[in-house]
Structure formats: structure tokens, C-alpha cells
N, C-alpha and C positions, 0 to 999 in steps of 0.2 A: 594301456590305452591302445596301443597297437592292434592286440587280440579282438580287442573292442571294435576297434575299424574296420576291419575285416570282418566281424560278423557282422555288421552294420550293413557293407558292403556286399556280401553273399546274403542277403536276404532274397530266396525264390523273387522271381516275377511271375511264371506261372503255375509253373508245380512247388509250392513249398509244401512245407509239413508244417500245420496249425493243428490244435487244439481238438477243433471239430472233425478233422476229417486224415490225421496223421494213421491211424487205424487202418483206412481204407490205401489210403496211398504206400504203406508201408509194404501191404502187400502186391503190388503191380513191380514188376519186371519182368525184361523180357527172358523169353524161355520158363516163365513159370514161377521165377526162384521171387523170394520179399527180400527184403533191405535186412531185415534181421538174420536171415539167413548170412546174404552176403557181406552184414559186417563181422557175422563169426568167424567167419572164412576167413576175410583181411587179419582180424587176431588172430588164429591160427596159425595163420602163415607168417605173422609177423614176428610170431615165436620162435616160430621153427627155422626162423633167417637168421636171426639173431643167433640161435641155440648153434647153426652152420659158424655164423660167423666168430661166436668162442670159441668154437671147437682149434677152425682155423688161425687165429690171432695165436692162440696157444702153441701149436706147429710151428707158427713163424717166428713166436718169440726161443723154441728149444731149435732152431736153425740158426737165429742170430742171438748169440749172449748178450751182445754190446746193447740193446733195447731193453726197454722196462713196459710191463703191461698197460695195456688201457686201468681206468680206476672201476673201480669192479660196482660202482653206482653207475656207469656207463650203461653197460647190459643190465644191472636191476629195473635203472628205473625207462629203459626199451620195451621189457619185456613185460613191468610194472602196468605201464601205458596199454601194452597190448590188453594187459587183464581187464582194466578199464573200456575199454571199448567193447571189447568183449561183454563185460557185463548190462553194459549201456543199452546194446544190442538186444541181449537175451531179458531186460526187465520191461517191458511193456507201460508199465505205469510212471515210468521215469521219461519216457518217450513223450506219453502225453502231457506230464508235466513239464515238458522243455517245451516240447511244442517247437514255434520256429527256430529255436537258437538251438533244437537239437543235432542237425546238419553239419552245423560253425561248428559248433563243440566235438564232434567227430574227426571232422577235417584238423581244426586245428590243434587236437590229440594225435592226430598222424601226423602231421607235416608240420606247424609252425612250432609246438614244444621240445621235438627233437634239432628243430634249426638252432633255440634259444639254449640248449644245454648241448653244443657244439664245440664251442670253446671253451667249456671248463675243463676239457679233455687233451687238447692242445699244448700245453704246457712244454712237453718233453718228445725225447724220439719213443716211439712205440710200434706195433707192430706193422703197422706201418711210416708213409710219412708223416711228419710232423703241420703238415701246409695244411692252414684249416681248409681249402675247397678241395681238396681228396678229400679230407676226414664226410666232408657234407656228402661226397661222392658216395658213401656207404650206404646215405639215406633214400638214393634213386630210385628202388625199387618201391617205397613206400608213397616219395612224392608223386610215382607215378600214379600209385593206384586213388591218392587223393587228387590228381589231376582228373582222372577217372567217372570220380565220384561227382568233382563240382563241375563236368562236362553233361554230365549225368542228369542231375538234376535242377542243373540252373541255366543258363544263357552262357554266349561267348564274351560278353563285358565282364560277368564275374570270372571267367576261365583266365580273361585278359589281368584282370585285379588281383585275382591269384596269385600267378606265375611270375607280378614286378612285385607283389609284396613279400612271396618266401626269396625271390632272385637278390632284394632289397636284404632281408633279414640273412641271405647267407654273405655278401658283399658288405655288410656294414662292420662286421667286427675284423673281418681283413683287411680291408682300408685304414680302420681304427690302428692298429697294429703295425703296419706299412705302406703307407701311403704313394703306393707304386703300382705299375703295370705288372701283375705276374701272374705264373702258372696258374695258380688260384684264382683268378681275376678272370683268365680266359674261360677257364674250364666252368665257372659261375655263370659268363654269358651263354656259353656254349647251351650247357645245360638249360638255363632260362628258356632261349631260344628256343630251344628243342622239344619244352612243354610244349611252348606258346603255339607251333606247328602241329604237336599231336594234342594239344588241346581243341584247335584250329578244327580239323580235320573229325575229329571226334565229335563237337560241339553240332559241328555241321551234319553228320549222320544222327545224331539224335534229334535234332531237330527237323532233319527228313521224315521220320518214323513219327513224329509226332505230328507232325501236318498230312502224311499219312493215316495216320490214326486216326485223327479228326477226320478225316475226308472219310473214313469207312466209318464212323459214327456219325456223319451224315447222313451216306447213305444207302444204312439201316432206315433211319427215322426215316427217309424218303419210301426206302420198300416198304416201310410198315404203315406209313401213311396213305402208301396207293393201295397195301393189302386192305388194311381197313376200308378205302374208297371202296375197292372190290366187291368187298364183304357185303359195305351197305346196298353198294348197285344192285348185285344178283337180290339180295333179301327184297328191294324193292319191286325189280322185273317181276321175280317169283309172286309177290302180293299181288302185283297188278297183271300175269297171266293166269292167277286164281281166280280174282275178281272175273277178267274176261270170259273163263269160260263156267264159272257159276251163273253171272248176267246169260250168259250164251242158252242156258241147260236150266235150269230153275226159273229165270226169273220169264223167260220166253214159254214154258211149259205152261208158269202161273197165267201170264199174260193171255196165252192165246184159248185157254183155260175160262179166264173171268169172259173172255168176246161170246164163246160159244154159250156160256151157261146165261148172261145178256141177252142173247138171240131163242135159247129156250123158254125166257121169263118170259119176253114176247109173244113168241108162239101158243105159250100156255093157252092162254084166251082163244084163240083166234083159229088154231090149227093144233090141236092137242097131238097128231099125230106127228106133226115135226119135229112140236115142241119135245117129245119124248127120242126121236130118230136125235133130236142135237144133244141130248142128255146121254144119250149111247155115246156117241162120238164123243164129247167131251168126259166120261169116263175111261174111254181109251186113251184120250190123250192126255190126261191124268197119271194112266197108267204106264202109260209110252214114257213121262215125261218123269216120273218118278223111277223108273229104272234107268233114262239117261243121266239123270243126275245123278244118281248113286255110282253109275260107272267113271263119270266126270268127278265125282270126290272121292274115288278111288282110284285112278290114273291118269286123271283131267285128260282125256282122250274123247276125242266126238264117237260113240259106238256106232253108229250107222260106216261108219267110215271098216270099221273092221270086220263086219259082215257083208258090206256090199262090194266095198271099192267107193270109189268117187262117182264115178260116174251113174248107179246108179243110185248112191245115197244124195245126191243131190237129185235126183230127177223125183227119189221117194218124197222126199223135203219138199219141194215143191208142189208136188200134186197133194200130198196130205195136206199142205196149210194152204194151198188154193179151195179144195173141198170144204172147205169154212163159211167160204161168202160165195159172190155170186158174178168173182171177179174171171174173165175171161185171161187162161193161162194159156203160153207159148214158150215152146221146148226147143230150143235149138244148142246141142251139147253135142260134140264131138264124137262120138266113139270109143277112138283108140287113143288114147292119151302116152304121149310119151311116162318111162315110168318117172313116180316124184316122190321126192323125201316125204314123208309121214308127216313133219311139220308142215310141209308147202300144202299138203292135203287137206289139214287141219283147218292152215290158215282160208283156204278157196272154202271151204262146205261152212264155215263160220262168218266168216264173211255176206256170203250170201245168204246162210241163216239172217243175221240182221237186217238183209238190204229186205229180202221178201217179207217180212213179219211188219218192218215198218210202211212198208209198201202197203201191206192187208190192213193194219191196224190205224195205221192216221194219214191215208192220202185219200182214200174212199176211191180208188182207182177203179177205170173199168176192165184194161188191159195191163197186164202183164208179161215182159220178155223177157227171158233169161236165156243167156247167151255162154259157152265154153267150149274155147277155139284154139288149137295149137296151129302154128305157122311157123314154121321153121323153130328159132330157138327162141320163140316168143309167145307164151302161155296168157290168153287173156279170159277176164268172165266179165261178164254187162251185164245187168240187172236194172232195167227198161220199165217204168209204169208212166200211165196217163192222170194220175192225179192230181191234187190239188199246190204239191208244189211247196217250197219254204224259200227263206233265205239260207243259205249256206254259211254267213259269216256269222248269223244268229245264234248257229245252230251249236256251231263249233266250240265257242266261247262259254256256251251255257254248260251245265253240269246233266250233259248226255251222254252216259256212260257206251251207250252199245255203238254211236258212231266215233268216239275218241279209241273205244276197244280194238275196229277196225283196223285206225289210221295205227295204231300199235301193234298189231299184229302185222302189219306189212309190211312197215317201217324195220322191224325186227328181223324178217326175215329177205329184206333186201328189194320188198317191190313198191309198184308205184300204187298208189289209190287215189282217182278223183272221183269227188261229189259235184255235179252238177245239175242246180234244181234252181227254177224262177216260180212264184205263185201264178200259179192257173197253167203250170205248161207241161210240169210233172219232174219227174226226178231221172238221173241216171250216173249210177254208181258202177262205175270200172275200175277192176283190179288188174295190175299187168305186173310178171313176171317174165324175168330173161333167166331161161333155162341149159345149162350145161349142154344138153345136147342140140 
């Protein structure tokens, strides 16, 4: 009943060994080593204590005549026990069929069955004293290491239930026997005490290392859940700076593509020679627009940017898609431009791609400004028509891919864009960056 309370008693609260999961937990300790390992060890050693301590008892007994040996089922069944653990350890299928009670049954194969065959030993003088709490004293190495174990794997309450249950079971047959204050008496508390301290002490480091350990199994899952965020972010950006500059390079090519070939069906009738001179132009810009998209889904890089520079591949930009209609264009672009990242370039001639094309195609404007002006460390472009004008909060909320591409392409790289445009008064779209230099 005793044995029974105590494993009742030492039942894990967080890490036990069950059924389902004794396999996995068997193998976790620290430095690498599993429990199967470390209880061969404890029998091992528990042999070779013992096999020390016959050697010696027998020395002591050919120094002193007047003594008679320990009983020689003393050391069998020590050393018996160790086999036993030993075995328990090395069979894996016996593990899972104990399951939780395989723990108890460990512990109290070290320490509580050696306390209960203490006193059958007592009897007479032998090689050493006769006082059962020396005799229990032999066992300290062992109780330590099942102090060890249930520090180890369970809580400070069971480390506490422990060390008054074996302190109880070595105290009870000495009282039985002499119901007195003595040597044996002190030396039982002593020892008790002295678990209960490196129980204490022990309990409390393992259960540092485990709240430790949870805290780094946190945060894992936390880095892996912002890598994943990461993951999905860039995958998204990347989609929608594809988008942008396929809308940018294809669908601006198609567009300005179907305006002219429009303007030739017109002319057809009426002036066969136009109509033929806009059939020219819109094969160019067929042509023009099928080589920049092939470069755009090859590097998604604007090419005009990488034969001209900026400054004149916007000015080319502008005068090619003003030569479509009949809209009166204005140049006013900087020069010398401070030098700028390849992105910032990108983001300005793309940009302004969309402001002019929407400018040509749905304001019916008659004038057109564009504007690129450095001012100390303050890069700006204005792109100015007198057309017909929208609402801007219309405009925003609907699914128009080339002015939301914009406000993303500026947003991205650190600048400001406003749209502002009222019906009948025209538009004007500003991009402002603040520059390094």
C-alpha cells in the first residue's frame, strides 16, 4: 500500500511518460543522452558500488574477527535490483506497456525496496555498525540519484513527497525497535533534510530550463510565423510589381495601339492619306510596344530608361504619345538631375507613363504640362492637363489598376503622390521624392 501511494503520488504533472508519447519523451535529455541510456548507467553503477562495497565489508571483516558478515542476499538481491532496472531500461516494449507507473517503478526499485530490506540485515555486529541509520547510510549514493531522477522529471511537491516518504520508511523501523532520540535518528533527518535542499535546488533548475525551453519554442513558432508573414508579403509585392509593370508595358502599348488604329478607321473615308500615315505609326508602336514588353517580362525594367537615361526617355515618352492626337504638349524637365537609384527612375518614367496616356486617352485635354525639377534634396514631377476632369475619390475605390499602380509604386519607395482633379477643370498628378543628396 505504501509503494502504491507513492506512485499515486509521483504521477508527472507535465512531463510524464504515457502510453502515447513515452517513445518520444524517452529520448529528450539534456546533452543528448535518453533515459534508457541514463538508467543503464545508474545499474551499472549501481553494480559496481555494491561489487566496491563487498570487496570492502570483506577487508573489514579479515581486520576485525570479532564481526560476522552482512547476509550474502544483502548484495544479491542489490545487485539483483540493479539487473532489473537495467533490463527495464534496455526493453522498450515493457516501457510502453507501463507507461505512467514506469517512472514509480524505477524510483522505487532504487530507493524505496532497498529502504524495506534494511532491517533484515541488522540483526547482529557486522562490518560495520549495527544502528540501522548507518546501515541506510550505504544507500545514499543511490537515494541520491533517485532524488535526481524525480527532480528530473516531475515537480517540487513530488521531490517534497519523496524525500518524508523514503525519510518516513527509513525512521519507522528504528523507532519500532527504540523508541528514542539517537544517532540513527539524527543522521535520518539529517540526510532527509539534505535531499529536500538538493532536491530544492535541483527542482528549481530544471524547471528554469523548462520554462526556458518553452520560451525558445515560442519563439521559433513566432520567427516562423513572421518568416511565413515575410514569405507571403514579398510573394505578394512581387505579384503586384508584375502586375504594374505589365499594365505599365502591354496593356499601355494595346491601349494606345486600339486609339490610333480608331483614328485610322476614321480617316479611312475621309483622308486615305492619314488614315494610312496613323497605320504607319501604330505599327511602330506595335512594334515599339512588343519589344518593351518582352524586355519588361524579361527584367520588368522600363527599357527606355536604359538607353536614354531619364531625362531623355521621358521627354521621348512624351513627345511619342503626344504625336497621336492633337493635344498641345509642354516640356519643362530639368537637365541635370541629381544621380538616382534605378528604382526611383523606374518609379518617375512609370509613373508619368500613366499620368500622360490617361491624360491622351479619357480627358480629351487640349494642353498638356509636364514638369521635372530638382530643388535641393527635393525631386518632384507634375504632370498638368486641361481636360475634362473626375472625381478622385471615384476613382480610387473603383478597380483602376494603373492609378492604384502608381500610389504603390511611391508608397514603396518612400514618396508622396497626389491626384488632384474636379470635372471640367482638369487633372494634376504630383510625385515628390526627398533625395539623399
Amino acid at each position: 500500500m505504501l509503494f502504491q501511494d507513492l506512485a499515486k503520488r509521483l504521477q508527472p504533472e507535465t512531463h510524464s511518460i504515457s502510453n502515447s508519447n513515452h517513445t518520444h519523451e524517452a529520448e529528450q535529455f539534456s546533452g543528448g543522452l535518453s533515459i534508457k541510456r541514463i538508467l543503464q548507467s545508474v545499474a551499472l553503477l549501481w553494480i559496481s558500488y555494491f561489487l566496491i562495497l563487498t570487496g570492502l565489508d570483506w577487508v573489514s571483516l579479515m581486520s576485525r574477527p570479532d564481526t560476522s558478515p552482512l547476509p550474502w542476499f544483502y548484495y544479491a538481491i542489490h545487485i539483483t535490483l540493479a539487473g532489473v532496472v537495467f533490463g527495464l531500461a534496455s526493453w522498450d516494449a515493457a516501457q510502453q506497456r507501463l507507461g505512467r507507473v514506469f517512472m514509480p517503478l524505477i524510483i522505487g526499485l532504487i530507493s524505496v525496496v532497498p529502504i524495506l530490506l534494511t532491517p533484515l540485515i541488522t540483526s547482529g555486529p557486522g562490518p560495520i555498525t549495527a544502528e540501522p541509520g548507518l546501515v541506510v547510510m550505504r544507500l545514499c549514493p543511490m537515494l541520491c540519484v533517485a532524488v535526481v531522477i524525480v527532480a528530473w522529471q516531475y515537480t517540487w511537491r513530488q521531490v517534497v513527497w519523496f524525500c518524508l516518504v523514503t525519510g518516513a520508511l527509513i525512521l519507522l523501523p528504528i523507532l519500532l525497535r527504540a523508541p528514542r532520540f539517537s544517532s540513527a535518528v539524527a543522521i535520518t533527518i539529517v540526510q532527509t533534510s539534505t535531499f529536500l535542499v538538493f532536491g530544492y535546488a535541483l527542482s528549481a533548475l530544471v524547471q528554469r530550463l523548462r520554462l526556458q525551453n518553452a520560451a525558445l519554442i515560442q519563439a521559433h513558432e513566432q520567427l516562423r510565423d513572421y518568416a511565413g508573414t515575410q514569405e507571403r508579403l514579398t510573394i505578394s509585392r512581387e505579384r503586384n510589381r508584375v502586375a504594374r509593370e505589365l499594365h505599365d508595358t502591354l496593356a499601355h502599348a494595346l491601349s494606345g495601339l486600339i486609339v490610333q488604329l480608331e483614328a485610322a478607321k476614321l480617316y479611312r473615308e475621309i483622308e486615305p492619306t492619314t488614315s494610312h500615315k496613323l497605320q504607319d505609326s501604330a505599327l511602330d508602336a506595335a512594334r515599339h510596344g512588343l519589344q518593351e514588353t518582352r524586355l519588361a517580362l524579361k527584367a520588368l525594367r522600363a527599357r527606355p530608361l536604359d538607353d536614354l537615361g531619364l531625362v531623355l526617355a521621358l521627354q521621348q515618352l512624351a513627345e511619342q504619345l503626344a504625336s497621336t492626337t492633337q493635344i498641345k504638349l509642354e516640356l519643362n524637365i530639368t537637365p541635370k538631375l541629381p544621380p538616382l537609384a534605378l528604382e526611383l527612375e523606374t518609379c518617375i518614367y512609370r509613373v508619368a507613363q500613366e499620368a500622360i496616356r490617361n491624360a491622351i486617352r479619357h480627358a480629351n485635354a487640349q494642353h498638356l504640362n509636364i514638369q521635372l525639377s530638382s530643388v535641393g534634396a527635393e525631386l518632384s514631377l507634375a504632370v498638368r492637363d486641361d481636360g475634362c476632369g473626375f472625381e478622385p475619390h471615384l476613382i480610387v475605390g473603383a478597380d483602376h489598376f494603373g492609378i492604384a499602380g502608381m500610389y504603390e509604386r511611391a508608397a514603396e519607395l518612400g514618396g508622396q503622390l497626389s491626384i488632384n482633379s474636379e470635372p471640367g477643370l482638369g487633372t494634376w498628378v504630383e510625385l515628390r521624392f526627398t533625395t539623399k543628396g
